[in-house]
C-alpha positions as CSV (number, residue, x, y, z in Angstrom):
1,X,-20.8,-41.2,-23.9
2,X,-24.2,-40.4,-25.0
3,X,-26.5,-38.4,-22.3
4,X,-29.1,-40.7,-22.6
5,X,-26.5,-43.7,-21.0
6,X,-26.1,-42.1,-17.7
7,X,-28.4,-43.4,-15.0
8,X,-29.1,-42.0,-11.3
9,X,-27.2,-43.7,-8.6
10,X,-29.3,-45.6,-6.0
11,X,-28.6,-43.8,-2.7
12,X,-29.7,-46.6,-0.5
13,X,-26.6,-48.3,0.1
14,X,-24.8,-45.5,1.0
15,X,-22.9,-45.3,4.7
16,X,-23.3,-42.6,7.3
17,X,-21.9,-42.2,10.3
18,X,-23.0,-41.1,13.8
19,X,-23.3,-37.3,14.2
20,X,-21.6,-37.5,17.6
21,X,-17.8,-38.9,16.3
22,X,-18.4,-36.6,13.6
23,X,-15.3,-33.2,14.0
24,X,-17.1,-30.1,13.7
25,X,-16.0,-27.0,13.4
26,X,-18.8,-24.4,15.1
27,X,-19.7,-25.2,19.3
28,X,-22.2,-23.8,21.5
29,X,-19.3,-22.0,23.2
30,X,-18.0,-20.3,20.1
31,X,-21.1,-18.8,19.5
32,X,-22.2,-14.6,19.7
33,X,-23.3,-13.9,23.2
34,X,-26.9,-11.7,23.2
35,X,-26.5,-7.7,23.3
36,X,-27.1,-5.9,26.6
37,X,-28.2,-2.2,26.5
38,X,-25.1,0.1,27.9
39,X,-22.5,-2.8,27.6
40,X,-19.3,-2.0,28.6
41,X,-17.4,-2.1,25.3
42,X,-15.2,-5.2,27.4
43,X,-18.2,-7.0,27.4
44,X,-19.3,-6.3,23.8
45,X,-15.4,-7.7,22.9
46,X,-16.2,-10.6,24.8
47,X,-19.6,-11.5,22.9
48,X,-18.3,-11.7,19.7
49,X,-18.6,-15.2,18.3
50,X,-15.2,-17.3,18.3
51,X,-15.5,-17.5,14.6
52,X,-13.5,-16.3,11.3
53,X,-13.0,-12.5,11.3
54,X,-13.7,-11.9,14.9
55,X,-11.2,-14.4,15.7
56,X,-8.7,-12.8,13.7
57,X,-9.6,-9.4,15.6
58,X,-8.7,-11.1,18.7
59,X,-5.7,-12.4,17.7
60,X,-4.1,-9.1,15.8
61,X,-5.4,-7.2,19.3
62,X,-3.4,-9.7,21.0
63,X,-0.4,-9.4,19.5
64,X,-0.1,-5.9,19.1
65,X,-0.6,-5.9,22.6
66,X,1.8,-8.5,23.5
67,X,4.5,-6.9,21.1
68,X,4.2,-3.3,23.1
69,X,4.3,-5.3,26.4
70,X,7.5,-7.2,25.7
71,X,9.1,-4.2,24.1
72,X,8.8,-5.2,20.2
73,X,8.3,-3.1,17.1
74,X,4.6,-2.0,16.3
75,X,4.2,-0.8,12.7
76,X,1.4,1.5,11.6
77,X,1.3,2.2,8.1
78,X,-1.5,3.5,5.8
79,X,-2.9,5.3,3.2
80,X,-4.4,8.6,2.9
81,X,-8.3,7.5,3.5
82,X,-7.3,7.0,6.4
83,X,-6.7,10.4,7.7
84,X,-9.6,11.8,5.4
85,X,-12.0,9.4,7.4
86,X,-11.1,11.2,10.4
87,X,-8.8,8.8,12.3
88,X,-5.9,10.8,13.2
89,X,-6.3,11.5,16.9
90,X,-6.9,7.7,17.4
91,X,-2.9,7.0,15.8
92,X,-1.7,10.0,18.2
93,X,-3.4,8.3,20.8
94,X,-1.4,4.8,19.6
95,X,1.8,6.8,19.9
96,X,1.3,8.5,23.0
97,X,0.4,5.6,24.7
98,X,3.8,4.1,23.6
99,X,2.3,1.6,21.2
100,X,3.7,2.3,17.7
101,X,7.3,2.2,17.0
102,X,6.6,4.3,13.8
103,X,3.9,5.6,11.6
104,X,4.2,4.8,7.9
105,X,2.7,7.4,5.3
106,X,2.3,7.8,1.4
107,X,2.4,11.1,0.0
108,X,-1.1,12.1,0.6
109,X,-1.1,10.8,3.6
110,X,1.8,13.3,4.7
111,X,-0.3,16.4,2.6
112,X,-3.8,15.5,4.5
113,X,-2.0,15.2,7.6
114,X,0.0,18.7,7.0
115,X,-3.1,19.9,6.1
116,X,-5.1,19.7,8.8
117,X,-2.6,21.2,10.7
118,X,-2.4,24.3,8.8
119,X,-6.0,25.2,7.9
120,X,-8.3,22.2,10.5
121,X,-9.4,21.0,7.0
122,X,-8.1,18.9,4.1
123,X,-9.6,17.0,1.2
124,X,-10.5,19.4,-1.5
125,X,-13.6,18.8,-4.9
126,X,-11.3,17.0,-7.2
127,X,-14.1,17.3,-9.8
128,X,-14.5,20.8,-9.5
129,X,-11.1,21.4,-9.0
130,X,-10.2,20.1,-12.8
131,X,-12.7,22.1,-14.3
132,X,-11.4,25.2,-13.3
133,X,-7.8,24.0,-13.6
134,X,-7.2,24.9,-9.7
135,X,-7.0,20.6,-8.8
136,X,-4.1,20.3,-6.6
137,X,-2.6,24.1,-6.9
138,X,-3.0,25.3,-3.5
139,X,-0.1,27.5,-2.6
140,X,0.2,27.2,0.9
141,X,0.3,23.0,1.2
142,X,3.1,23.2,-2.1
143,X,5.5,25.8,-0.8
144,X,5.4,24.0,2.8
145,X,6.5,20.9,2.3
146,X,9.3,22.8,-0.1
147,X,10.5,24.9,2.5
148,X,10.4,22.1,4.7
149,X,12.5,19.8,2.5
150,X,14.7,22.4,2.0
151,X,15.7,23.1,5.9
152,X,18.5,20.2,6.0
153,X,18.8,16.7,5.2
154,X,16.8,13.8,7.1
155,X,13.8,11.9,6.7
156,X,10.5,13.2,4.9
157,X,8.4,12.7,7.8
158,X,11.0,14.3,10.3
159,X,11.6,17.4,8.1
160,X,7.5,18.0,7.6
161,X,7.2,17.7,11.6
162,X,10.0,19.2,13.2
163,X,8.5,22.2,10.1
164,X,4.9,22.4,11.4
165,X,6.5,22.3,15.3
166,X,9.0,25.3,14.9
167,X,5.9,27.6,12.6
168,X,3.7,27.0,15.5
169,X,1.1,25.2,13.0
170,X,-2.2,26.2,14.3
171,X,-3.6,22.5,14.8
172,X,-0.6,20.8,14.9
173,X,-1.7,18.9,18.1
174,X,-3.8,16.7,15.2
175,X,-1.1,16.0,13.0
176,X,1.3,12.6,13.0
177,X,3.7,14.3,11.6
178,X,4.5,16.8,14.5
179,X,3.2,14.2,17.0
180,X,5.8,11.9,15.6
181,X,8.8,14.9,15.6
182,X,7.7,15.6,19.0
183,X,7.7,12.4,20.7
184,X,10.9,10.9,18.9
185,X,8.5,8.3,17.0
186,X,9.7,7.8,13.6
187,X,7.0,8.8,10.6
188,X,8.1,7.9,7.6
189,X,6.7,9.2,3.9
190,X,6.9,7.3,1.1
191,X,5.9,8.8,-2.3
192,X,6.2,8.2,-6.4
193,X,7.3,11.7,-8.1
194,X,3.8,12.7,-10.2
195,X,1.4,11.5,-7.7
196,X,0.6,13.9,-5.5
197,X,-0.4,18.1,-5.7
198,X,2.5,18.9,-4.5
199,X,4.8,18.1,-6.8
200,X,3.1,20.2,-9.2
201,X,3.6,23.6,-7.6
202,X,6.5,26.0,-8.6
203,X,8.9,25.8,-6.1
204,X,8.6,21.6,-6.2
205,X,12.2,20.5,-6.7
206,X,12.7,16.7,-7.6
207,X,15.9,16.0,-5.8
208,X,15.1,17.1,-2.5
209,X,11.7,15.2,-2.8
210,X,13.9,11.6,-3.9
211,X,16.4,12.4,-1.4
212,X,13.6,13.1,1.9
213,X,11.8,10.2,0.7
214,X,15.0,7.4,0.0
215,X,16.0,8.3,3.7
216,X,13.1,7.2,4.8
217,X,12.6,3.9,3.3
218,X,16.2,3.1,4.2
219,X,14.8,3.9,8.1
220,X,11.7,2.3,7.5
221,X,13.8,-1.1,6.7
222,X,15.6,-0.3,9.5
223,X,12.8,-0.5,12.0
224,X,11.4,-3.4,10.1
225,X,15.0,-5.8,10.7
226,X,13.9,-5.6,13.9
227,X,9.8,-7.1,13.4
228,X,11.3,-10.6,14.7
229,X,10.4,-11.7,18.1
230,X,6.7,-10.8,18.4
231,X,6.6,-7.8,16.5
232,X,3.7,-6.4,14.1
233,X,3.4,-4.3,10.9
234,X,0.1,-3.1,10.0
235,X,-0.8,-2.0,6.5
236,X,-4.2,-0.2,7.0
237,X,-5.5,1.0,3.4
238,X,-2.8,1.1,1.2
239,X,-3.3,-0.5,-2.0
240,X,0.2,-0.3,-3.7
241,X,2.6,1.9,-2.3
242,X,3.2,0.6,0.6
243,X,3.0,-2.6,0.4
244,X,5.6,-2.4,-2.6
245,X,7.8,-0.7,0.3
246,X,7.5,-2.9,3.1
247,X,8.2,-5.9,0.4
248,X,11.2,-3.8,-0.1
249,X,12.5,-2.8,3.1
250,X,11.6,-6.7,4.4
251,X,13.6,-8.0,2.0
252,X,16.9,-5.1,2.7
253,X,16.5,-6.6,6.1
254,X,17.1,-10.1,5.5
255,X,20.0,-9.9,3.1
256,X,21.2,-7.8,5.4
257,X,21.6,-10.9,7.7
258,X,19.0,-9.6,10.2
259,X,16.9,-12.5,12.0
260,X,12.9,-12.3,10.9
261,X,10.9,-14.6,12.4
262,X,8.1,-15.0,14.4
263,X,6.3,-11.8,13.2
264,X,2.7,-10.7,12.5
265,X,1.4,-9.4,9.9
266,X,-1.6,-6.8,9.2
267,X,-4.2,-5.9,6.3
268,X,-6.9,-3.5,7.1
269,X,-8.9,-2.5,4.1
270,X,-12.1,-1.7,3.0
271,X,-11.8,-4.5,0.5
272,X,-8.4,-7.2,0.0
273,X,-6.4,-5.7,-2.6
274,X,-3.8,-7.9,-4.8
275,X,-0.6,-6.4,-3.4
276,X,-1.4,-6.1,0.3
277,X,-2.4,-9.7,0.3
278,X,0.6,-10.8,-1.1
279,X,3.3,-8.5,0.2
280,X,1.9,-7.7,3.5
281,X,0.2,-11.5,4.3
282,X,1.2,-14.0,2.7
283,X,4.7,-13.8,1.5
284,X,6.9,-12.1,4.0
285,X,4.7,-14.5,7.0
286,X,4.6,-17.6,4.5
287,X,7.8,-19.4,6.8
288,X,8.1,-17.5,9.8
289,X,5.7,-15.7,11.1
290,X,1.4,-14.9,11.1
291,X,-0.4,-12.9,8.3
292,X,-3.9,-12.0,8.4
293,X,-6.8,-9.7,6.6
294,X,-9.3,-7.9,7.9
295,X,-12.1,-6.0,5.9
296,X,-14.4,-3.3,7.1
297,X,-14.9,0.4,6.8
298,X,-11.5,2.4,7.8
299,X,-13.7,4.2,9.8
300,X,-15.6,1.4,12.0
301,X,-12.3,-0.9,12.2
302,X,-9.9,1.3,13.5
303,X,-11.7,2.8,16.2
304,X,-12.6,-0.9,17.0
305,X,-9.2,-1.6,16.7
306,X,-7.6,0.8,19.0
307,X,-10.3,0.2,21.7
308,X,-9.8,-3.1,22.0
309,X,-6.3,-2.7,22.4
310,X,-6.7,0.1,24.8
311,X,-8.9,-1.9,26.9
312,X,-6.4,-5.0,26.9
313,X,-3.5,-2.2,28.0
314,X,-5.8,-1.0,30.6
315,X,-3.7,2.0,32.3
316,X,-0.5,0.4,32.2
């Protein structure tokens, strides 16, 4: 047809309907409450609008918190911008208080959080570092976790904690790792061979590294055939790794004949990646259980996180 056929419809003949029978989806009730100088942060909770992301909030508080009530697996895994934002003592806090069933970690994850408890400071200048050559060379962090590989067989995680617990680590009191050894919480570290500094000092030895690592992604899929029933896996800001683990380990779970269902399902991430979407969301959740994504700044979400579900647990 030629453009100059086309002719504007006449509008006056169209039907409407009364706005009163009409289904909408925002109410006076679901709206933001106004904010109150020296609020109690239950009362800030409250007054966030019954909309979207803050509805979400609520309902991934209320699950973790229904999962540690009735005695079902909490899963807490995440990436090394995690720890570098400063968030450690909030995940010790999670694991003191009996929340999480077990702490998920990449490789530089496990070498921040060793880190810290060595020297109170991680996170070196990767630019400057490459200029000089020195990137990733630090003796100290390198022959650690070798020595610590090398002290019997086990988990990643478990080796690197039971290590910085029996060398009286300085600031080990901030680490997951010993946190985790010390309280009987699994932490499990999952890395790929090239990726992190470590693996590039002298003493780094391939097998041990494989064989730390394999045991604990055949643990991690252990705890995870038992997510069924109200339990929750969190994938806080890991972009690949992880989320190519727990689609993994979900999967050794159920062809192992273990029962997953009604589960939730976590992504906390500055920004929704492909993978954690997918892995984490919407595949393993698709038929049986709850996925959901949250976005914000590591560190404004997770301390908003673990107070909310801190107040909902009150002092039990």
């Amino acid at each position: 047809m030629r453009p100059e056929t086309f002719e504007p419809l006449d509008l006056s003949q169209v039907k409407t309907v009364p706005l009163a029978s009409r289904r909408n989806k925002v109410k006076l009730a679901d709206l933001a409450k106004p904010a109150q100088a020296g609020a109690s942060f239950s009362r800030f909770l409250d007054g966030l609008p019954h909309q979207l992301a803050a509805s979400d909030f609520r309902k991934v508080v209320e699950a973790i918190v229904s999962a540690n009530r009735r005695g079902r697996p909490v899963i807490w895994a995440m990436g090394a911008h995690v720890i570098k934002c400063g968030l450690s003592s909030l995940v010790i806090q999670l694991m003191e208080r009996g929340v999480l069933s077990a702490v998920v970690l990449n490789g530089a994850g496990a070498i921040h959080d060793v880190e810290l408890a060595l020297i109170g400071e991680t996170s070196e200048d990767v630019a400057g570092g490459l200029e000089e050559g020195t990137f990733g060379m630090a003796e100290e962090t390198g022959r650690f976790f070798s020595e610590a590989l090398a002290t019997g067989d086990g988990g990643m995680g478990l080796l690197l904690g039971k290590r910085l617990l029996e060398t009286h680590a300085p600031y080990r009191e901030h680490s997951i790792l010993a946190k985790g050894a010390s309280l009987g919480v699994p932490v499990t570290v999952h890395v790929a061979l090239g990726t992190d500094i470590v693996h590039m000092h002298p003493k780094a030895q391939g097998g041990p590294i494989g064989e730390a690592s394999f045991y604990d992604f055949r643990l991690l899929a252990g705890v995870i055939a038992r997510l069924g029933d109200g339990g929750v896996y969190l994938n806080v800001g890991s972009a690949v790794v992880l989320p190519e683990v727990f689609l993994k380990a979900f999967t050794v779970a159920r062809n192992l004949g273990h029962e997953l269902s009604d589960f939730v399902t976590v992504n906390l991430d500055m920004q929704q990646h492909y993978r954690p979407l997918q892995n984490v969301v919407k595949r393993p959740p698709e038929h049986h259980g709850r996925g959901y994504a949250l976005i914000g700044h590591h560190e404004l979400m997770v301390p908003l996180l673990v107070q909310a579900v801190i107040e909902d647990l009150g002092d039990a």
